[in-house]
Backbone as numpy.savetxt, mean C-alpha at the origin, in Angstrom:
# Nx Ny Nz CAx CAy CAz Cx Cy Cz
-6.75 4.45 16.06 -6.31 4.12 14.73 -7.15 4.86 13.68
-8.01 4.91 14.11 -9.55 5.75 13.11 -8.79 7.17 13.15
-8.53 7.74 13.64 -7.86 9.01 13.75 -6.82 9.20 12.79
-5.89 8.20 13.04 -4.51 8.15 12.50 -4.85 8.24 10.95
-5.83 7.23 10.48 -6.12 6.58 9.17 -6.46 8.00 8.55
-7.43 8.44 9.13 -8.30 9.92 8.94 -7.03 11.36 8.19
-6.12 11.37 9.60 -4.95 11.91 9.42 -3.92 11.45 7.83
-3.77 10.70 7.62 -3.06 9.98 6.74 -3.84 10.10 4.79
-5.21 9.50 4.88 -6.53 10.15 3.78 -6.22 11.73 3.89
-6.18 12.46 4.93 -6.11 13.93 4.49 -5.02 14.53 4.03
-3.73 13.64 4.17 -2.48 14.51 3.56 -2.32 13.37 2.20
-3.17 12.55 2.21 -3.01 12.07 0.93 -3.95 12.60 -0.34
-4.91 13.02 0.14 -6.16 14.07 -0.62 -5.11 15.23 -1.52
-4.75 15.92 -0.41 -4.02 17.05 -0.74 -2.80 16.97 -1.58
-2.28 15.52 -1.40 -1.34 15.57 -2.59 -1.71 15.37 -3.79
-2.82 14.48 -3.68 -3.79 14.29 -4.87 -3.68 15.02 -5.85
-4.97 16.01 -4.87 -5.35 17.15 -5.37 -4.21 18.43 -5.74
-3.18 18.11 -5.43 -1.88 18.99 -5.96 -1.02 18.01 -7.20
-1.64 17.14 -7.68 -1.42 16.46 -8.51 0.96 15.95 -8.15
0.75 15.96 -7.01 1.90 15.52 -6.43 2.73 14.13 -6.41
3.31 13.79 -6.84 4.03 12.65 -5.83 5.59 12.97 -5.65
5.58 13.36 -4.22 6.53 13.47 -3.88 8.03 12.27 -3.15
8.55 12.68 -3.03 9.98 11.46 -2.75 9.66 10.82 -1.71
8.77 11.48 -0.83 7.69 10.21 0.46 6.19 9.44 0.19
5.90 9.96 -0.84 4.81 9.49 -1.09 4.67 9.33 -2.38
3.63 7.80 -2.42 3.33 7.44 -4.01 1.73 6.89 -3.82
1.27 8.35 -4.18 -0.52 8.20 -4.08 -1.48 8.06 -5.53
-1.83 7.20 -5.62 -2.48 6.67 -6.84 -4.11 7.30 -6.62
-4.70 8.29 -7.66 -5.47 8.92 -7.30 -7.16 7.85 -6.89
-8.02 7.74 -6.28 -8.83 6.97 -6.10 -9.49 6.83 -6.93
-10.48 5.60 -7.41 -11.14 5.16 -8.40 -10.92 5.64 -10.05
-9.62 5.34 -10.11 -8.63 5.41 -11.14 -9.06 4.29 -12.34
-9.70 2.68 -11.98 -9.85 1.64 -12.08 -8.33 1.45 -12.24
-7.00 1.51 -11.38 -5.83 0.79 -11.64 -5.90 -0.37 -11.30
-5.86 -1.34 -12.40 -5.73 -2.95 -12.27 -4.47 -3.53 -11.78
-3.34 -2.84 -12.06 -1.78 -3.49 -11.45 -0.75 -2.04 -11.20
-0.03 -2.66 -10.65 1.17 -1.91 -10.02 2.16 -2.17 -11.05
2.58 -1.19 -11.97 3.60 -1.67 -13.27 4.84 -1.20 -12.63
5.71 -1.17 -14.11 6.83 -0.76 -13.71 7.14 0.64 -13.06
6.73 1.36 -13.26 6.36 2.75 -13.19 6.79 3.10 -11.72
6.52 2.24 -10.87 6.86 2.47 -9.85 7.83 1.73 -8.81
8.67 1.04 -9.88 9.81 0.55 -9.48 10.91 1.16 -8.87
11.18 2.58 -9.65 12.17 3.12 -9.20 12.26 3.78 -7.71
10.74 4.30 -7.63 10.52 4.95 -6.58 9.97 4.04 -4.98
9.30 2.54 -5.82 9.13 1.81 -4.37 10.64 1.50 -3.11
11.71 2.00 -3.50 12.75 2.08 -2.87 12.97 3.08 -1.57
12.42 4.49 -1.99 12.49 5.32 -1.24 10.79 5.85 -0.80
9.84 5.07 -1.26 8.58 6.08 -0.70 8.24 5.63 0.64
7.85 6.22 1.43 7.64 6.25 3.09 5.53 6.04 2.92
5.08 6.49 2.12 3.68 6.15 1.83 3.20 5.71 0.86
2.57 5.24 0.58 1.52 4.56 -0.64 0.06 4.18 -0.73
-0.33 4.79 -1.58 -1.82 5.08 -1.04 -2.47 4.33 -2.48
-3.08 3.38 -2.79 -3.81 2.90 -3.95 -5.32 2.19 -3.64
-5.82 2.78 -2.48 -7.01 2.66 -2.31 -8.18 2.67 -3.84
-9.07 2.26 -3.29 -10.33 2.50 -4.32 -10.04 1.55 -6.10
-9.23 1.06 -5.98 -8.71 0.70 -7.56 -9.31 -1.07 -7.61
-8.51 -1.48 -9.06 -8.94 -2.56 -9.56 -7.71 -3.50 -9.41
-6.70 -2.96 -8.27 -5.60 -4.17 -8.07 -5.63 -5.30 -7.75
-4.85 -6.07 -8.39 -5.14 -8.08 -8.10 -3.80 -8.15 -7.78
-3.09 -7.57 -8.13 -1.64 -8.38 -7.47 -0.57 -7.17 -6.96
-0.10 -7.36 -5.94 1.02 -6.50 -5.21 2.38 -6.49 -5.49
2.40 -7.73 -5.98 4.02 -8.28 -6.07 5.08 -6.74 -6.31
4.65 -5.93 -7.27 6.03 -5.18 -7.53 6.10 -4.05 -6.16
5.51 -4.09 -5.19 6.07 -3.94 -3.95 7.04 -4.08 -3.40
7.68 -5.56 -4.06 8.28 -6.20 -3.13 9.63 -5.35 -2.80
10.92 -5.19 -1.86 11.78 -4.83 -1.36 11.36 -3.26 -1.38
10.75 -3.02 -1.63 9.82 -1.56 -0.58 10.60 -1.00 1.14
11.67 -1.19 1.12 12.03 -1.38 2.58 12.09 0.04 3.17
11.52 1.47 2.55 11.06 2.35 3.37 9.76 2.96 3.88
8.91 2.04 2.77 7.72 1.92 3.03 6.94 1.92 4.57
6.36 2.59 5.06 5.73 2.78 6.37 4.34 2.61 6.81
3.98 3.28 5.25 1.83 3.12 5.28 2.01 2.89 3.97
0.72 1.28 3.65 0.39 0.97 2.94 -0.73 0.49 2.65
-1.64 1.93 1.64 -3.02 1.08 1.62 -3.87 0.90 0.57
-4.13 -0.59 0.56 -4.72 -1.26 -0.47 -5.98 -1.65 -0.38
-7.14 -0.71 0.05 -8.06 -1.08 0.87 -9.31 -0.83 -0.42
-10.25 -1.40 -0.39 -11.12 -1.06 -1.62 -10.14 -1.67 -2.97
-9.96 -2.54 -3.42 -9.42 -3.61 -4.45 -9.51 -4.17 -4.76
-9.19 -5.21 -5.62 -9.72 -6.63 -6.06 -8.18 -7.69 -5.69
-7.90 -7.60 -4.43 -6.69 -8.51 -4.24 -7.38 -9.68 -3.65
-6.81 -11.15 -3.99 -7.41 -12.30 -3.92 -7.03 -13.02 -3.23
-5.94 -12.83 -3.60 -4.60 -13.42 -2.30 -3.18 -12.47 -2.31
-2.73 -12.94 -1.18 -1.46 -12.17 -0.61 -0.33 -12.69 -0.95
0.45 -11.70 -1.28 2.07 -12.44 -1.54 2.82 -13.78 -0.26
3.70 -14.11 -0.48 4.27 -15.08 0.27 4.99 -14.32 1.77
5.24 -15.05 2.44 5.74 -14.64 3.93 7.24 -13.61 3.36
8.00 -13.74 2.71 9.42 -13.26 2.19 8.33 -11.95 1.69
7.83 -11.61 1.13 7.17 -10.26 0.32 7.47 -9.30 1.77
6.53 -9.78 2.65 6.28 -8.94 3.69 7.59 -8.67 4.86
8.24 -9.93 4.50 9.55 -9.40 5.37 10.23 -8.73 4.45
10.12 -8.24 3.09 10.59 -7.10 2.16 10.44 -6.19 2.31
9.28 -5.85 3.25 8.92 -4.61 3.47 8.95 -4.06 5.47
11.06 -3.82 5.41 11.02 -3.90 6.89 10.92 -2.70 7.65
9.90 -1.92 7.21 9.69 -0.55 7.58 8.22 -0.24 8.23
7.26 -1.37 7.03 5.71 -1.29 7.49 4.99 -1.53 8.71
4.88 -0.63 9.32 4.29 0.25 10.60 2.69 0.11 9.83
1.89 0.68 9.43 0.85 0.65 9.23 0.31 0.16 7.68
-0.66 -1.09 7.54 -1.17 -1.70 6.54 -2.62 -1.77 6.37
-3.42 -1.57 5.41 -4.39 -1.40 5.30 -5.42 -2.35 4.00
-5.97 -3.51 4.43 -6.41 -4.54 3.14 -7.80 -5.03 3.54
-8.75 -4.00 4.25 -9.81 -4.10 4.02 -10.46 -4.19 2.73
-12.03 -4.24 2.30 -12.69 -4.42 1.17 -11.87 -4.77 0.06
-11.37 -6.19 0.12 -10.52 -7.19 -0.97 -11.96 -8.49 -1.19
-10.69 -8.71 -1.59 -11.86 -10.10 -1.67 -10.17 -11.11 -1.50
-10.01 -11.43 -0.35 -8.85 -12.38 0.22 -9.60 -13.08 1.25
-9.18 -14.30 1.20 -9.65 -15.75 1.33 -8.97 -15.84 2.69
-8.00 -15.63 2.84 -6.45 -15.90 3.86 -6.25 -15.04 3.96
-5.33 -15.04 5.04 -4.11 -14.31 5.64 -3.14 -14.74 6.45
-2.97 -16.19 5.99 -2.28 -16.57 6.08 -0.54 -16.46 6.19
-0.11 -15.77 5.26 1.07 -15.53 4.83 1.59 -14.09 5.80
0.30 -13.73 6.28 0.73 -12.76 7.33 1.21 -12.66 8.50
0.64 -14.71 8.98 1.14 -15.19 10.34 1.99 -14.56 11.03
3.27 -14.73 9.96 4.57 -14.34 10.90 4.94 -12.61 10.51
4.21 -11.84 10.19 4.33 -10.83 10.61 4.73 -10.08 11.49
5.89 -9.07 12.18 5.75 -8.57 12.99 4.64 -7.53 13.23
4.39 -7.19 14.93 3.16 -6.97 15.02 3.35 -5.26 14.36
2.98 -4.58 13.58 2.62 -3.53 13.12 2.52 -2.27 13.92
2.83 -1.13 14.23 2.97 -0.28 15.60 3.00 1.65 14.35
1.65 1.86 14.53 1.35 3.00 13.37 1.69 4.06 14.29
């Protein structure tokens, strides 16, 4: 998985750094301080296959929700506190690989019924 993750940070660098977001990917550049997910990315959480908002100041996920091509999603380095409800995550029936290390979340509860994840 360390590999994969590795793999995934390096084609997300490069879009970065090409100041990109393309129709598969919606990479939020790192330590941005982004506090929320606005509208901004409503139109496109429909069709992006990646999402990368590592390193930021996010507290809430919600405008995720019906994300259903979504594949990698990572929210790792954030300020998320808690997790959306069990329905959020069955919104998102594509996510293969998730990433919510360095939060500050209490639970994970709502993840119970998750299917098992396969990156």
């Amino acid at each position: 998985m360390a590999s994969e993750r590795a793999k995934d940070e390096a084609f997300m660098r490069r879009q970065a750094a090409a100041g990109e977001r393309t129709r598969n990917a919606l990479i939020a550049n790192p330590y941005m301080n982004m506090t929320r997910l606005d509208t901004a990315i409503l139109p496109v959480r429909l069709t992006v296959r990646i999402a990368v908002f590592n390193h930021n100041q996010i507290r809430d996920i919600s405008p995720l929700r019906g994300a259903r091509s979504l594949e990698k999603l990572d929210l790792s380095f954030n300020q998320i506190k808690a997790l959306p409800s069990q329905d959020f995550w069955a919104s998102l029936e594509s996510l293969k690989v998730l990433y919510l290390n360095d939060n500050r979340i209490s639970t994970l509860s709502t993840l119970a019924l998750l299917r098992p994840l396969n990156g």
